[in-house]
C-alpha positions as CSV (number, residue, x, y, z in Angstrom):
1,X,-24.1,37.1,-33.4
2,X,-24.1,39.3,-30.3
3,X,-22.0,41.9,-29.7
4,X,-21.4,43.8,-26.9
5,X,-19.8,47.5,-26.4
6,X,-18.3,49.0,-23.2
7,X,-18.0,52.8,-22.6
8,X,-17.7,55.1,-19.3
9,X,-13.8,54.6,-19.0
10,X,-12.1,57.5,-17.7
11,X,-9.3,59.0,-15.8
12,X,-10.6,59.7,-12.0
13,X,-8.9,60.6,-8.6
14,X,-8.7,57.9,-5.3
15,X,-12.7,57.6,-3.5
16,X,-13.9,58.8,-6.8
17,X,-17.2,57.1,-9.0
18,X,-17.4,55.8,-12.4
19,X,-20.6,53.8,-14.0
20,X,-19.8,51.9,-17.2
21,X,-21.6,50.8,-19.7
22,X,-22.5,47.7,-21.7
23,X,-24.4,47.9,-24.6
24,X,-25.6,44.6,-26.0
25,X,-26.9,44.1,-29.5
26,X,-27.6,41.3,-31.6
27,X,-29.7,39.3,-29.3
28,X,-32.3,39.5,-26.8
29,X,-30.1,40.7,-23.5
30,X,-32.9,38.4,-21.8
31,X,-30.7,35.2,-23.3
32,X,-27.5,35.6,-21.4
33,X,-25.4,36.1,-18.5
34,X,-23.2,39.2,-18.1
35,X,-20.1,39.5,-16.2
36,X,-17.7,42.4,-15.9
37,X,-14.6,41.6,-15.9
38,X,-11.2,43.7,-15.3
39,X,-7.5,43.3,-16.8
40,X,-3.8,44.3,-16.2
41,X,-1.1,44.3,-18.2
42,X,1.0,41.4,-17.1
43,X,-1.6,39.7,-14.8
44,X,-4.4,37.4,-15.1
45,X,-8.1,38.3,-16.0
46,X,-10.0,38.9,-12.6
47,X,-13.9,38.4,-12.9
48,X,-16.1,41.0,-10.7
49,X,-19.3,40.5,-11.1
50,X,-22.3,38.8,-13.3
51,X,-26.6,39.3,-14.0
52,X,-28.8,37.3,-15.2
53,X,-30.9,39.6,-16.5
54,X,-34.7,38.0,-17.2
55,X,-34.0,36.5,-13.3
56,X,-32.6,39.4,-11.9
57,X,-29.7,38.0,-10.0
58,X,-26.6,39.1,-9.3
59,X,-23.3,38.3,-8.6
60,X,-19.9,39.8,-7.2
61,X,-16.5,38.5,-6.0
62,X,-15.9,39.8,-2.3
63,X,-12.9,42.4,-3.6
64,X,-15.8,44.8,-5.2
65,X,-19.5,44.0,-3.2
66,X,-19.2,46.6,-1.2
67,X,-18.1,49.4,-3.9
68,X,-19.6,47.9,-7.1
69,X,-23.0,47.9,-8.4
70,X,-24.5,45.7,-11.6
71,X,-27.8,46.4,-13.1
72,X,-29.4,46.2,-16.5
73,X,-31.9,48.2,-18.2
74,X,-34.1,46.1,-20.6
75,X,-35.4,48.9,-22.5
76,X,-31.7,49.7,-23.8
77,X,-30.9,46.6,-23.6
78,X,-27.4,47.8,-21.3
79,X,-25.6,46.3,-18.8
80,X,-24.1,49.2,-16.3
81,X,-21.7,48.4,-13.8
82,X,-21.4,51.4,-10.6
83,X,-17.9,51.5,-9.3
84,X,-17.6,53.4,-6.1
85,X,-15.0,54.6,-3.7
86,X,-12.5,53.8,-6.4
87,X,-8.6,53.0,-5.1
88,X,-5.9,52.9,-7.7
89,X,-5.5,48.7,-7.5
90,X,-9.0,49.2,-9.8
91,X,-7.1,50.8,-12.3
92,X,-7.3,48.2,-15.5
93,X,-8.8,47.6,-19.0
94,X,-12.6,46.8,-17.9
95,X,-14.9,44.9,-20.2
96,X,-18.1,43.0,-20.6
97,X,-18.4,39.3,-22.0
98,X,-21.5,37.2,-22.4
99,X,-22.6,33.7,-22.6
100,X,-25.6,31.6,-22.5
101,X,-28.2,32.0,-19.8
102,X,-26.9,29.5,-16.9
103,X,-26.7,31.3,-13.5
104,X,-23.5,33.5,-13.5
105,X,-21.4,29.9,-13.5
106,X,-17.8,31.0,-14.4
107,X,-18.0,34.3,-13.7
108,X,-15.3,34.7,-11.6
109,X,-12.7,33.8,-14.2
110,X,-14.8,33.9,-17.6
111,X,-13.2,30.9,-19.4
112,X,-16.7,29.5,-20.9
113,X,-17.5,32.8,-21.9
114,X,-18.6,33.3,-25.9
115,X,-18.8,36.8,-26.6
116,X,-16.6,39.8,-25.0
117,X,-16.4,43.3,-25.8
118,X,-13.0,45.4,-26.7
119,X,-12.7,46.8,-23.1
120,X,-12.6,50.3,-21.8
121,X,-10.0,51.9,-19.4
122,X,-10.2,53.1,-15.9
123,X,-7.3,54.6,-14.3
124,X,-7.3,55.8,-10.9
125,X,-4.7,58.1,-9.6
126,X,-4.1,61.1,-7.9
């Protein structure tokens, strides 16, 4: 079964940078999609962005394209997602999910996703 880890959460100031991480196992990262994905207490799941690894394309919802970055790094097989100019409406519990290859489809909300990681937490403040 895959599994997938995230790390890089942290505690950062307003205009400040994370990068978090995704570490797959299990499977060949090659096999999947990957979105990132971002929760609040009390609110409903919001999907940021999605790679397709073995294509190489990428996906983000218009909220984060500017600040965000997705990549992957087949070698550790790791999915990193580069959060810039942070602003304390990021602050949430982020995590990673996965689900067969099939062009980011879903990403925005995640509901046909399989496999999804135990989140990490990013809190922006001053």
């Amino acid at each position: 079964q895959l599994q997938l880890v995230e790390s890089g959460g942290d505690l950062v100031q307003p205009g400040g940078s994370l990068r978090l991480s995704c570490a797959v196992s299990g499977y060949s990262l090659n096999y999947y999609d990957i979105g990132w994905f971002r929760q609040v207490p009390g609110k409903e799941r919001e999907g940021l962005s999605c790679i397709s690894s073995s294509s190489s394309s990428t996906y983000y919802v218009d909220s984060v394209k500017d600040r965000f970055t997705i990549s992957g790094d087949n070698a550790k097989n790791t999915v990193y997602l580069q959060m810039n100019k942070l602003k304390p409406e990021d602050t949430a519990v982020y995590y990673c999910a996965a689900k067969v290859r099939d062009s980011c489809s879903d990403y925005e909300t995640g509901s046909e996703y399989t496999f999804w990681g135990q989140g990490t937490q990013v809190t922006v403040s001053s």
